[in-house]
C-alpha positions in Angstrom: 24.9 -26.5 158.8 22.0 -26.2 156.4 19.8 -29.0 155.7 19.3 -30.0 151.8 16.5 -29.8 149.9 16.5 -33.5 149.5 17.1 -33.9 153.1 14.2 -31.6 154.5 11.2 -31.6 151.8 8.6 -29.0 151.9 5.3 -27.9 149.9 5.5 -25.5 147.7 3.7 -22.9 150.5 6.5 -24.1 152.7 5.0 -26.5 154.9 6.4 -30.0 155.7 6.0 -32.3 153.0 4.2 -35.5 154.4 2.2 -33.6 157.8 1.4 -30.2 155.4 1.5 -28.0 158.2 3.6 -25.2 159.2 5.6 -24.7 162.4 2.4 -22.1 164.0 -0.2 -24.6 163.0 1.0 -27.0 166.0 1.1 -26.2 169.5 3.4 -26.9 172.7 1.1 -29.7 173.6 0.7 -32.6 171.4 -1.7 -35.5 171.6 -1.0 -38.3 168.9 -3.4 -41.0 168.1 -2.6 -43.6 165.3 -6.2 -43.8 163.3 -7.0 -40.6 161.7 -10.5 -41.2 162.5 -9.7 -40.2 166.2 -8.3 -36.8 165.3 -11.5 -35.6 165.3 -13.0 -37.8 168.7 -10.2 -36.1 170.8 -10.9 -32.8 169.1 -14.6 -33.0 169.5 -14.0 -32.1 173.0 -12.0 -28.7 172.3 -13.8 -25.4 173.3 -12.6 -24.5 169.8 -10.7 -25.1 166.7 -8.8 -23.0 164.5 -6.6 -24.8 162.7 -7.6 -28.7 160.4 -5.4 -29.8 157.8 -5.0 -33.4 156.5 -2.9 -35.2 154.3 -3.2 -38.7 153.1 -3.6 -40.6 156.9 -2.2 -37.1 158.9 -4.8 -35.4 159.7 -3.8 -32.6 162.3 -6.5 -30.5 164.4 -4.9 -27.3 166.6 -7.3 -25.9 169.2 -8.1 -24.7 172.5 -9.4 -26.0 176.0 -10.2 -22.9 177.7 -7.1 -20.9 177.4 -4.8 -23.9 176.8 -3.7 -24.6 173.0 -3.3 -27.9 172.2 -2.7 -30.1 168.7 -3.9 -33.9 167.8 -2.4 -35.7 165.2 -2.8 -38.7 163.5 -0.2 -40.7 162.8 -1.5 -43.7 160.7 -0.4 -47.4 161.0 2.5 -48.8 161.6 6.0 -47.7 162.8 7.5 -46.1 159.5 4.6 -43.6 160.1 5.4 -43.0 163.5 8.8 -42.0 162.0 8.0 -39.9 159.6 5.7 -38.1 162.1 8.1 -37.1 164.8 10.6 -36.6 162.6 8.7 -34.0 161.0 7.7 -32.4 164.2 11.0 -32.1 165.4 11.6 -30.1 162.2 8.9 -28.3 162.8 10.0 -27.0 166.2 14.0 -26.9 165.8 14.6 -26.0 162.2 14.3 -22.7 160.3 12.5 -23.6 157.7 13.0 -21.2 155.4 17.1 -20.9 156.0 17.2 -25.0 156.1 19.2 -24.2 159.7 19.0 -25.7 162.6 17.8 -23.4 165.6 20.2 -22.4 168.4 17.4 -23.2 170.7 15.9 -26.4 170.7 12.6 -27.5 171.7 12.4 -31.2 173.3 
């Protein structure tokens, strides 16, 4: 069943409206913190970092430890913003987003 626009809103260069980031800017391994501020004091201590995008209280930092990719992301205050967070991320790993389709295959 596909998802309506309304339903599933995305920026114009087709990322997820309230995170902005696209389904390869995140990896398999996720670390959340609520202040954005600590985005960058987990990330500090990544060998590198390729990908930093922020929006409003997200900000989101994808990177490696040694050959291991790993994301932090901010997820502001309070539990509406958790919400909207995971949410997002599980669009972001079992939609299409480009069909507005549910995968067969879903990521937990």
């Amino acid at each position: 069943m596909q998802i309506e626009a309304s339903e599933l809103i995305l920026n114009p260069d087709g990322s997820i409206y309230h995170l902005n980031i696209l389904p390869e800017d995140i990896a398999d391994t996720i670390f959340l913190v609520g202040d954005p501020d600590r985005v960058e004091e987990v990330s500090r201590y990544f060998d590198r970092i390729e990908i930093k995008k922020q929006k409003r209280e997200f900000v989101t930092h994808t990177g490696y430890i040694g050959k291991k990719r790993l994301t932090c992301l901010s997820t502001g205050i309070g539990t509406d913003n958790i919400d909207i967070v995971l949410t997002e991320l599980d669009a972001l790993v079992n939609m299409d987003l480009k069909t507005r389709i549910a995968k067969t295959e879903l990521t937990l």
